[in-house]
DOFIMI-384230 format. One record per residue: residue number from 1; chain; y negated, z, x negated of N, C-alpha, C in turn. Coordinates in nm, 3 decimals. Each point is the difference from the previous one (the first is absolute). Layout:
<recs>
REC_i_ch_n.yy_n.zz_n.xx_ca.yy_ca.zz_ca.xx_c.yy_c.zz_c.xx
REC_NUM_A_Y_Z_X_Y_Z_X_Y_Z_X
...
</recs>
This chain:
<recs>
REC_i_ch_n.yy_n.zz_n.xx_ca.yy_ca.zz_ca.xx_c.yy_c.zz_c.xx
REC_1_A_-0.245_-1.131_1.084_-0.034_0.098_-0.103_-0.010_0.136_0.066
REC_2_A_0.066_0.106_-0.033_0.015_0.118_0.048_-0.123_0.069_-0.008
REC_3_A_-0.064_0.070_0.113_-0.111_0.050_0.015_-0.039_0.117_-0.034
REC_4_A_0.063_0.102_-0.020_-0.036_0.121_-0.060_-0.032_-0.041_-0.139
REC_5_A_0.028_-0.078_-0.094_-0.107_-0.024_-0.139_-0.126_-0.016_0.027
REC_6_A_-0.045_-0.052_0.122_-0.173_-0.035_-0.002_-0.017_0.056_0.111
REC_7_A_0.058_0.103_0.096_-0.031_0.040_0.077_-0.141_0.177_-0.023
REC_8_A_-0.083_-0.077_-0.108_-0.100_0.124_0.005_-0.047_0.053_0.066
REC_9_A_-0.042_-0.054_0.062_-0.075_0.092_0.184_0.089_0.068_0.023
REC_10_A_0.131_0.027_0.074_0.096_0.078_0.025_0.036_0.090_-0.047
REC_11_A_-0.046_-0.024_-0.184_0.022_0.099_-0.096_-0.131_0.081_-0.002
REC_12_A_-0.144_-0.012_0.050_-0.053_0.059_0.017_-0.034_0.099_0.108
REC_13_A_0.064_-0.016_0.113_0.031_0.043_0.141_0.092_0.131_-0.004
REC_14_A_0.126_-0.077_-0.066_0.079_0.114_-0.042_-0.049_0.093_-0.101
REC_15_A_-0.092_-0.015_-0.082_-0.099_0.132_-0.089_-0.035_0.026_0.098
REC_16_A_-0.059_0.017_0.067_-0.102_0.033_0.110_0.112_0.119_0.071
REC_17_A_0.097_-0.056_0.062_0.086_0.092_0.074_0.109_0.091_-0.035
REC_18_A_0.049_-0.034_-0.092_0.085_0.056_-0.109_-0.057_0.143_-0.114
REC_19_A_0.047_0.121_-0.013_-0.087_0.075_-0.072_0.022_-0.035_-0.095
REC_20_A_-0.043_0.060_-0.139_0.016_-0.005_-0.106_-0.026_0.081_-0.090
REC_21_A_0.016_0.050_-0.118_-0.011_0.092_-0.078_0.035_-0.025_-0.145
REC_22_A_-0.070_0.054_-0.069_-0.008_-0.061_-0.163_0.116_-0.027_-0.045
REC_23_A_0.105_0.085_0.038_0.161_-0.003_-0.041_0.108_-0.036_0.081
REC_24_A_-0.091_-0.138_0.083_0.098_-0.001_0.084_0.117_-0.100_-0.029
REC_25_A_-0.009_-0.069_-0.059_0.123_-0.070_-0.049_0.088_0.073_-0.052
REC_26_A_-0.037_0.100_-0.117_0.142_0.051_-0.053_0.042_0.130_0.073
REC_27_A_-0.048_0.048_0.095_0.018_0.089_0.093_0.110_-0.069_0.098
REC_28_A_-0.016_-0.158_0.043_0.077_-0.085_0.088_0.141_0.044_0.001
REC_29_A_0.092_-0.015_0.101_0.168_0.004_0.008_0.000_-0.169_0.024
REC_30_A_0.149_0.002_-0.068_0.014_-0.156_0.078_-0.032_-0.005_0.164
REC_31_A_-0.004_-0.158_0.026_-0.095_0.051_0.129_-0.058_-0.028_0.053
REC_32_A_-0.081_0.112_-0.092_-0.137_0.035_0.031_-0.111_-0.162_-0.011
REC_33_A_-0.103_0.018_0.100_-0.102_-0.133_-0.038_-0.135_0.102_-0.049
REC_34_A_-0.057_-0.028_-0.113_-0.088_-0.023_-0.067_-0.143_-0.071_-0.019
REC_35_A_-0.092_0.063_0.004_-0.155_-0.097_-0.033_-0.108_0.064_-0.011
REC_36_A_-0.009_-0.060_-0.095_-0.102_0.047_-0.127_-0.093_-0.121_-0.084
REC_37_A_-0.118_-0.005_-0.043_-0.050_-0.077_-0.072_0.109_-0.031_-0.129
REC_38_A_-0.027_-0.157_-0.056_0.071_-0.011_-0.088_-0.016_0.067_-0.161
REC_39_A_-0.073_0.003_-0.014_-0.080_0.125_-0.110_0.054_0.092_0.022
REC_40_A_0.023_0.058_0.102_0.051_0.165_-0.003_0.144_-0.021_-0.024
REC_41_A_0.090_-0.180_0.061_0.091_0.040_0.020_0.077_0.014_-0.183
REC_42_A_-0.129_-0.115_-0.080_0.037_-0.037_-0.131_-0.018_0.160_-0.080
REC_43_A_-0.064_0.086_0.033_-0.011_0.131_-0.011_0.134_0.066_-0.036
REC_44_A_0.050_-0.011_0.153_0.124_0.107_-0.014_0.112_-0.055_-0.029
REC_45_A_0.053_-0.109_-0.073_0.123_-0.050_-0.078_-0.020_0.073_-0.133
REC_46_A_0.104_0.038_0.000_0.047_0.046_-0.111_-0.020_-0.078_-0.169
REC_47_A_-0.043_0.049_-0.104_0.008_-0.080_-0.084_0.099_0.030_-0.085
REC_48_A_0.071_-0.009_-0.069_0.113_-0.025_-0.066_0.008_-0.100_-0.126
REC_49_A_0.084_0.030_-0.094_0.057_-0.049_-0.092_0.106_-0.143_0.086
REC_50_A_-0.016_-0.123_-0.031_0.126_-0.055_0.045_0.093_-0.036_-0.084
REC_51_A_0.174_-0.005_0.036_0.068_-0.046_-0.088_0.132_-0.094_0.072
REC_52_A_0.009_-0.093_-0.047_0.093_-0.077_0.060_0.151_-0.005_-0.056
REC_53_A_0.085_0.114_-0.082_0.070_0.032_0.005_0.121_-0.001_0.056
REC_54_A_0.075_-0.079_0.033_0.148_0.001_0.073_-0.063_-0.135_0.120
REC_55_A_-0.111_-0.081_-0.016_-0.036_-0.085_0.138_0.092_-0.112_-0.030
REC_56_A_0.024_-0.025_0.108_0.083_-0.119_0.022_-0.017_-0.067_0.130
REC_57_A_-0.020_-0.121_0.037_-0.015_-0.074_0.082_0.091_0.096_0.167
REC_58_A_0.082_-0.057_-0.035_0.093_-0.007_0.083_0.014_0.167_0.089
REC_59_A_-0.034_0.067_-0.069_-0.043_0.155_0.040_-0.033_-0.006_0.131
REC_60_A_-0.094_-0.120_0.001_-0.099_0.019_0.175_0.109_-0.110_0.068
REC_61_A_0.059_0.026_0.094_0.042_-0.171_0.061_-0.080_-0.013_0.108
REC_62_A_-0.004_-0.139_-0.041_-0.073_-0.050_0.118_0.041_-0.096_0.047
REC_63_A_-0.137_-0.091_0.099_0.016_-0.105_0.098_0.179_0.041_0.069
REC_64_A_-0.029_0.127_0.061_0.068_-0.002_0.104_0.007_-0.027_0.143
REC_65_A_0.118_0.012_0.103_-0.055_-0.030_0.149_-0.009_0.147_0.022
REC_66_A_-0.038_0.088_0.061_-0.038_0.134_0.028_0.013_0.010_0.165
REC_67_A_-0.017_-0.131_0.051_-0.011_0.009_0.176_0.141_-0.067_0.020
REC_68_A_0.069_-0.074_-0.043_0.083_-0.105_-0.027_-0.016_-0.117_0.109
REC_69_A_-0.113_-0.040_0.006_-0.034_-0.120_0.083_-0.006_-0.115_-0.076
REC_70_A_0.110_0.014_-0.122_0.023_-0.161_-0.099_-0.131_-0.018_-0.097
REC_71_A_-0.074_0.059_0.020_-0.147_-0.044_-0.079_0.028_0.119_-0.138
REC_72_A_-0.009_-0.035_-0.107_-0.036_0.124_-0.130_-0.147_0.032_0.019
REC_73_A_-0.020_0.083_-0.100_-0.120_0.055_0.003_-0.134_-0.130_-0.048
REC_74_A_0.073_-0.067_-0.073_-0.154_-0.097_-0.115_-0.007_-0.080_0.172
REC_75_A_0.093_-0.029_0.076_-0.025_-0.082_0.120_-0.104_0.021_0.075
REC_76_A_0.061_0.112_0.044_-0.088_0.119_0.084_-0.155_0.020_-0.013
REC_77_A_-0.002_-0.020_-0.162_-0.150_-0.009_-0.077_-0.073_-0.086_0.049
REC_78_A_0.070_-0.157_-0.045_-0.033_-0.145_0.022_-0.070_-0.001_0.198
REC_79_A_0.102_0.029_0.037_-0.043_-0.026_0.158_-0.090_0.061_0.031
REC_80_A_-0.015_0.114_-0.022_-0.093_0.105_0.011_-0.141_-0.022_-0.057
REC_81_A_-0.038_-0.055_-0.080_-0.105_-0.051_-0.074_-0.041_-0.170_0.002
REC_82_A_0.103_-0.101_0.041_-0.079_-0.089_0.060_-0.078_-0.059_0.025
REC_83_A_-0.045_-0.077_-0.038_-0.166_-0.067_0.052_0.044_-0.115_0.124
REC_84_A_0.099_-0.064_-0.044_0.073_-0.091_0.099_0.119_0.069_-0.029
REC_85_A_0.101_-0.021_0.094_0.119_0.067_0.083_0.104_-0.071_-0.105
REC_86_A_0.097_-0.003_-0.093_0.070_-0.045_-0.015_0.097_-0.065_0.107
REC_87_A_0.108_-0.057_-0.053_0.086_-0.065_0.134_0.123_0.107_-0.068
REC_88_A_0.092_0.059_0.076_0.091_0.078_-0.017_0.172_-0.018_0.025
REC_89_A_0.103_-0.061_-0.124_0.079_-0.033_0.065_0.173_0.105_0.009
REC_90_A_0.034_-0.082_-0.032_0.140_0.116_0.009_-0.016_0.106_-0.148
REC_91_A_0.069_0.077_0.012_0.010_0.140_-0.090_-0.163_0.036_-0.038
REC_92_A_-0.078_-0.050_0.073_-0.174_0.005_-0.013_-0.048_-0.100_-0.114
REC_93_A_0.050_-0.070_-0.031_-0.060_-0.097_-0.105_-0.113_-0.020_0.084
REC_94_A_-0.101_0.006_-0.068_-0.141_-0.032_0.006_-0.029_-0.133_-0.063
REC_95_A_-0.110_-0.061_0.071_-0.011_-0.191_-0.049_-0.156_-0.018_0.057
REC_96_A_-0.049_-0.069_-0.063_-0.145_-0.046_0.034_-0.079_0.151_0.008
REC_97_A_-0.114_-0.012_0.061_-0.124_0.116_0.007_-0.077_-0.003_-0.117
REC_98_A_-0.121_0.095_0.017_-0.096_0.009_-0.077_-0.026_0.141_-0.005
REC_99_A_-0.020_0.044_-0.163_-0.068_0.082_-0.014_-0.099_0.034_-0.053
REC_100_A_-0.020_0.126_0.036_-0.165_-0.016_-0.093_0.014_0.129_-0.160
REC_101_A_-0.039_-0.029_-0.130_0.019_0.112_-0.097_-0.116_0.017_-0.041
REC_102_A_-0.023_0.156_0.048_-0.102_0.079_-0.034_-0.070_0.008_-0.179
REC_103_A_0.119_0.037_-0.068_-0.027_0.033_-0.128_-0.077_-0.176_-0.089
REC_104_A_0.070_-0.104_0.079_-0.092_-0.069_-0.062_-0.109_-0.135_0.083
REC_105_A_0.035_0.049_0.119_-0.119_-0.081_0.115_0.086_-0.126_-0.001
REC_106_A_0.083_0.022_0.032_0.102_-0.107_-0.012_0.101_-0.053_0.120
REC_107_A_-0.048_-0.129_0.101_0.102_-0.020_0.102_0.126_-0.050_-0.025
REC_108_A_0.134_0.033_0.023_0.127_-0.042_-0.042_0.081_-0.086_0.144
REC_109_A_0.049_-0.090_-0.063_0.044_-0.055_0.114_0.180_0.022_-0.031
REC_110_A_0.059_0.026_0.061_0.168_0.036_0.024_0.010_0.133_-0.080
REC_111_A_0.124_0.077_0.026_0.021_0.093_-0.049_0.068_-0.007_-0.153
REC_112_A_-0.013_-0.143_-0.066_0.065_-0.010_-0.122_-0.074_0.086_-0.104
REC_113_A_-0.140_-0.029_-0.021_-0.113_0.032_-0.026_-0.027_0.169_-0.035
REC_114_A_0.067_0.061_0.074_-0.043_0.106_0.034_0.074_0.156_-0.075
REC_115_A_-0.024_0.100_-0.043_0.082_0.103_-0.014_-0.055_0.111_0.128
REC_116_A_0.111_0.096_-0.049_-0.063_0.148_0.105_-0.028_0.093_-0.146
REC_117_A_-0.105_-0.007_0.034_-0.050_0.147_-0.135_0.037_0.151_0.080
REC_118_A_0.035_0.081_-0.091_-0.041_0.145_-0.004_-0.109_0.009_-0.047
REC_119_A_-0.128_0.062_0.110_-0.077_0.007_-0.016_-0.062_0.087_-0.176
REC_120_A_0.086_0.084_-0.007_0.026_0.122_-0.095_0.137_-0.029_-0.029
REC_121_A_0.005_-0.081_-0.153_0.148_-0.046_-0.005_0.078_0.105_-0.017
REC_122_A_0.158_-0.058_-0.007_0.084_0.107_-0.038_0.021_0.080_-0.132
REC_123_A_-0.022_-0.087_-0.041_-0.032_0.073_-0.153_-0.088_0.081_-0.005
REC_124_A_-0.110_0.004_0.058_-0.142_0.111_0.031_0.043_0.064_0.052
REC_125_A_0.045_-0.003_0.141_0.096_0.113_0.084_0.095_0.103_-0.109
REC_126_A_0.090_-0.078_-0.088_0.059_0.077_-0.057_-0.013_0.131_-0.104
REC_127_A_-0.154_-0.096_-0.071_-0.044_0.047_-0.126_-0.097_0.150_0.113
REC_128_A_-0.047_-0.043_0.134_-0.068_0.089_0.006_0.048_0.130_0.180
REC_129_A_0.139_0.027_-0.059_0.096_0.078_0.051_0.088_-0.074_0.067
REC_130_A_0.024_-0.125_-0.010_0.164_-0.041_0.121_0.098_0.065_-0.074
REC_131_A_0.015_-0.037_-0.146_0.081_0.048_-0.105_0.074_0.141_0.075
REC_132_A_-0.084_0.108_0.088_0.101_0.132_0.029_-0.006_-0.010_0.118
REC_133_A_0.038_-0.131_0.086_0.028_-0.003_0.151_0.133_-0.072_0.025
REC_134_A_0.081_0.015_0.076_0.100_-0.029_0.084_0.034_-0.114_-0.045
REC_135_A_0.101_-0.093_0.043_-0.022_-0.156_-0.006_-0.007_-0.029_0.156
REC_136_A_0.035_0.079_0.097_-0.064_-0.040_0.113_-0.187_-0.002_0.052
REC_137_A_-0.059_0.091_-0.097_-0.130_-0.015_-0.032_-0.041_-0.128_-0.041
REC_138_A_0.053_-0.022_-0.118_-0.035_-0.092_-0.062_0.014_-0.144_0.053
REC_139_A_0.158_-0.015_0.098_-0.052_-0.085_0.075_-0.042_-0.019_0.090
REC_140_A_-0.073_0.118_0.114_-0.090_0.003_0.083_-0.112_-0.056_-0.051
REC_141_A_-0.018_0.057_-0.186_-0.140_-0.066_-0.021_-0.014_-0.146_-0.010
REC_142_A_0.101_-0.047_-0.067_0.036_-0.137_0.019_-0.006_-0.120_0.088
REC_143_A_0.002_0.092_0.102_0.037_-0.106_0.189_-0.112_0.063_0.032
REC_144_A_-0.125_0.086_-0.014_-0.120_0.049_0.066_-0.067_-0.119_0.092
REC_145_A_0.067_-0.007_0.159_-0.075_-0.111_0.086_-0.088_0.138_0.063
REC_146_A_0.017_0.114_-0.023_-0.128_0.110_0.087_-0.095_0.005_-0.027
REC_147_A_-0.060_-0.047_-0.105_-0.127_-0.029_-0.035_-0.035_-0.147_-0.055
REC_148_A_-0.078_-0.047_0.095_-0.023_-0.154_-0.022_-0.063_0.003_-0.178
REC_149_A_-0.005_0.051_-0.085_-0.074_0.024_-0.098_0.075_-0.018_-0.124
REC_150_A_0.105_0.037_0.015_0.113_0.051_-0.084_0.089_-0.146_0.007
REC_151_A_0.003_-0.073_0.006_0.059_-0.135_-0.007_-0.069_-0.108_0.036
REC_152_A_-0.031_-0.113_-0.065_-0.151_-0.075_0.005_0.128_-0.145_-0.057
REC_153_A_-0.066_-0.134_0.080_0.018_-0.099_-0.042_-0.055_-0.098_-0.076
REC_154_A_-0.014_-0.016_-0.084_-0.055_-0.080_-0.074_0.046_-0.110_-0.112
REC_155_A_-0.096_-0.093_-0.095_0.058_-0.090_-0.030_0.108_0.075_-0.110
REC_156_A_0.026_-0.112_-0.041_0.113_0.065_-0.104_-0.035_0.016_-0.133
REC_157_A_-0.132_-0.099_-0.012_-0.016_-0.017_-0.119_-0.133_0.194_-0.026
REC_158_A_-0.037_0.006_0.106_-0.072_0.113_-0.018_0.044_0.144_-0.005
REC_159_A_0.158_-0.022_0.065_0.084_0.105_-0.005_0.058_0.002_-0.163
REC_160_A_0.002_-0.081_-0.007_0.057_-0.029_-0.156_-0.071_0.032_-0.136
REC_161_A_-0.126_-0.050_0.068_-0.095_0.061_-0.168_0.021_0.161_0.065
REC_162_A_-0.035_0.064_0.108_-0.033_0.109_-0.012_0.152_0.140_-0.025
REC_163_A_0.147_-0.092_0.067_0.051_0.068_-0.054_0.022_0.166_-0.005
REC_164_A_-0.001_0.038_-0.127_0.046_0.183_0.073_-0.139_0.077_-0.085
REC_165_A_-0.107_-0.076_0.030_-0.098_0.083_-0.105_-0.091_0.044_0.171
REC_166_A_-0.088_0.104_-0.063_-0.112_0.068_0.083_-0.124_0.026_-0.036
REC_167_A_-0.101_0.011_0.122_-0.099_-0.055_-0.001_-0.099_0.001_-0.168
REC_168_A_0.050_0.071_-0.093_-0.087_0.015_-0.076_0.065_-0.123_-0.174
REC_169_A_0.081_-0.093_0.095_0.025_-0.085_-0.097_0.031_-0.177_0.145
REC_170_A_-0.064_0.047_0.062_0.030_-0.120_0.105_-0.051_0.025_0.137
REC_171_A_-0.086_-0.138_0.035_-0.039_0.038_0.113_-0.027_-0.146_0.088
REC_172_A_-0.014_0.001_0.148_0.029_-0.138_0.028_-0.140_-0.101_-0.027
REC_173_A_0.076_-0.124_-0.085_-0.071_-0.114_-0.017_-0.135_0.013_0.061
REC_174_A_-0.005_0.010_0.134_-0.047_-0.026_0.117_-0.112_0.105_0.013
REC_175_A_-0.132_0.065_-0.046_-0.063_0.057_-0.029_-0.080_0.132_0.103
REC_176_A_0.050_-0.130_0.141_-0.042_0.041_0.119_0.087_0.083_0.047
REC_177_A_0.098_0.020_-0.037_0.110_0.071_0.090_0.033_0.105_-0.102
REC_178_A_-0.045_0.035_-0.135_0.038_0.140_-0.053_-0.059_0.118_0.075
REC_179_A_-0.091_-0.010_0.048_-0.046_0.162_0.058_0.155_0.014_0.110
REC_180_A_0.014_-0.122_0.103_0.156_0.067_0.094_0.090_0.042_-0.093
REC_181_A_0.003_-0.090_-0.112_0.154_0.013_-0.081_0.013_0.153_-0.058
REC_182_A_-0.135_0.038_-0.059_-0.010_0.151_-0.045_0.066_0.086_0.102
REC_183_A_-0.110_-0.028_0.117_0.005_0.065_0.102_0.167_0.073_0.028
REC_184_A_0.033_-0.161_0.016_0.138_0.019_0.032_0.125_0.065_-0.025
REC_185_A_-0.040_0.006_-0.147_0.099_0.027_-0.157_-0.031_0.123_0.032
REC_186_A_-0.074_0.064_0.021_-0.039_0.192_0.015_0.081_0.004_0.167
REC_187_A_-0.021_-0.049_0.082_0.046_0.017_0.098_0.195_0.032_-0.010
REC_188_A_0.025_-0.152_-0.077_0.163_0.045_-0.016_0.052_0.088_-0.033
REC_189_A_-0.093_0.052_-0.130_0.050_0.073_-0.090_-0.029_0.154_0.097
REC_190_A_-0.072_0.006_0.066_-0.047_0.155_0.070_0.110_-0.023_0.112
REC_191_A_0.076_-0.109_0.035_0.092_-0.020_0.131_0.127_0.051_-0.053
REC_192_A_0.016_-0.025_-0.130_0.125_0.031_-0.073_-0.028_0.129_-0.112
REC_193_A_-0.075_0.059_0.026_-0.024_0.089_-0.104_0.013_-0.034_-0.119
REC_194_A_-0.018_-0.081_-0.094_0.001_-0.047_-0.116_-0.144_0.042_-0.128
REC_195_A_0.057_0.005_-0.050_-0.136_0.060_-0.128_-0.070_-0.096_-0.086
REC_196_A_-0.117_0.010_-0.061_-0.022_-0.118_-0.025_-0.028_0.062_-0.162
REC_197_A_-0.003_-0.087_-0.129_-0.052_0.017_-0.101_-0.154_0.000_-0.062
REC_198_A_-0.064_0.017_-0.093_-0.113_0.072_-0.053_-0.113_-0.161_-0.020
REC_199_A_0.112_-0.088_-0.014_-0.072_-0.101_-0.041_-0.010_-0.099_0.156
REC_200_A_0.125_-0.016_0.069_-0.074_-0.049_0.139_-0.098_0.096_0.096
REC_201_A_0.038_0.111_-0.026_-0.110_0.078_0.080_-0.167_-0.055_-0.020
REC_202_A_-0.025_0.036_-0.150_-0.123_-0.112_-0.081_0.028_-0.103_0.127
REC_203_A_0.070_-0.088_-0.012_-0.011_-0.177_0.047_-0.019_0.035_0.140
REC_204_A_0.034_0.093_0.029_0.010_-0.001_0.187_-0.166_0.056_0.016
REC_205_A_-0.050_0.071_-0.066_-0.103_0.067_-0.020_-0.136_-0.092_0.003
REC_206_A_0.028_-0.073_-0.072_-0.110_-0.108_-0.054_-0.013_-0.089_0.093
REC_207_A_0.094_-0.039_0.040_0.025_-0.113_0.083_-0.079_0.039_0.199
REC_208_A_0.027_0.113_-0.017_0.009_0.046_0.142_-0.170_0.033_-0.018
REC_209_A_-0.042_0.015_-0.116_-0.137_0.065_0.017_-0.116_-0.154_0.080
REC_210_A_0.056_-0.090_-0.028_-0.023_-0.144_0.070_0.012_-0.023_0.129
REC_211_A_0.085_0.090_0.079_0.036_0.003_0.115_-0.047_0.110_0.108
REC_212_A_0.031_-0.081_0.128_-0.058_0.125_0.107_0.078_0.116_-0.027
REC_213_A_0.003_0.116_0.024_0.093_0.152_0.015_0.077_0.015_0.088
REC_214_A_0.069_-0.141_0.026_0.066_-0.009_0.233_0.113_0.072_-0.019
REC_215_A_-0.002_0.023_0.163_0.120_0.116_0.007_0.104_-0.070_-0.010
REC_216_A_0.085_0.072_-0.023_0.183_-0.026_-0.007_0.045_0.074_0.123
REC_217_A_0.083_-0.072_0.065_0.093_0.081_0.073_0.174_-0.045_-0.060
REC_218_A_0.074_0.122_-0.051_0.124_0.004_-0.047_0.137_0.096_0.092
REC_219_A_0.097_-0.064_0.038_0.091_0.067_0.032_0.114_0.050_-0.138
REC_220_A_0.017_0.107_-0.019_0.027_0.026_-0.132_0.159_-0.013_0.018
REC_221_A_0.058_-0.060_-0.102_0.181_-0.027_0.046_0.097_0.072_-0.066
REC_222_A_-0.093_0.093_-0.131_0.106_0.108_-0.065_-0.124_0.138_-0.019
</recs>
């Protein structure tokens, strides 16, 4: 399981050493690394009208190889997150291992089991500015292995109820793990500059008031 999701201490270290300033996210260049309490960071996203207008799947491509070491991206995920090692065979077929899914406290055994979520689906991405980016943006956002945050493994069936909705119509099963998931969801969205709407802001709002104020550290990618 990739360590920068629970790596909090580190994220508090880096507040510590890192400056910061009320505007420092949207001040950021790509880049740039970032950290700030998560409150401040839910602060400075933009709120916006969203509209999903012209979205279409296929817009973002993904599960690409990007290194071309035979592995796609959902692979890359799988190995990377792990609880037990899969066995790895030709063109990277993956077989056996265990994982573990956050959203519903849930151990999975083989990679059948399993999807790669966008943390912040594509459809959210879209509705909340991919719509006027590149398609090489779009599939940078797609293949995002630079932030362990931004691509999450989990079961399928939890990827599935939740689908392309946000936090203020879905949140994970798993009761214990919404303060990261918030956490997280502000984090992407401040990594990708993305805006958020009137009614998840509310949900991110409410939700977070339950939670510690921990820092974020973000490398911003547009």
């Amino acid at each position: 399981m990739r360590l920068a999701r629970f790596a909090a201490a580190t994220a508090v270290l880096a507040a510590l050493l890192i400056p910061t300033t009320a505007d420092a996210a949207s001040a950021a260049e790509p880049g740039d690394t970032v950290t700030l309490p998560v409150r401040d960071a839910l602060a400075q996203l933009p709120v916006r009208v969203e509209d999903r207008t012209g979205y279409e799947r296929s817009k973002f491509r993904h599960w690409i190889d990007a290194d071309k070491d035979g592995c796609n991206t959902r692979a890359e995920v799988l190995k990377a997150e792990a609880v037990i090692a899969p066995t790895q065979g030709a063109s990277c077929m993956l077989s056996g291992g265990e994982w573990y899914s956050p959203y519903d406290d849930r151990y999975i055994d083989g990679p059948r089991g399993l999807d790669i979520d966008h943390l912040v689906p594509l459809a959210e991405a879209w509705d909340s500015g991919a719509y006027a980016w590149t398609a090489k943006e779009r599939e940078d956002y797609a293949n995002d292995l630079g932030d362990d945050r931004a691509l999450i493994a989990v079961s399928a069936a939890s990827n599935r109820s939740k689908a392309d909705q946000d936090p203020s119509t879905w949140l994970p099963p798993a009761q214990g793990y919404r303060c990261q998931y918030v956490t997280d969801w502000i984090a992407d969205k401040t990594r990708w500059g993305l805006s958020i709407d009137a009614t998840e802001e509310a949900a991110l709002t409410e939700e977070l008031s339950r939670c510690p104020n921990a820092p974020i550290t973000v490398m911003t990618a547009r």
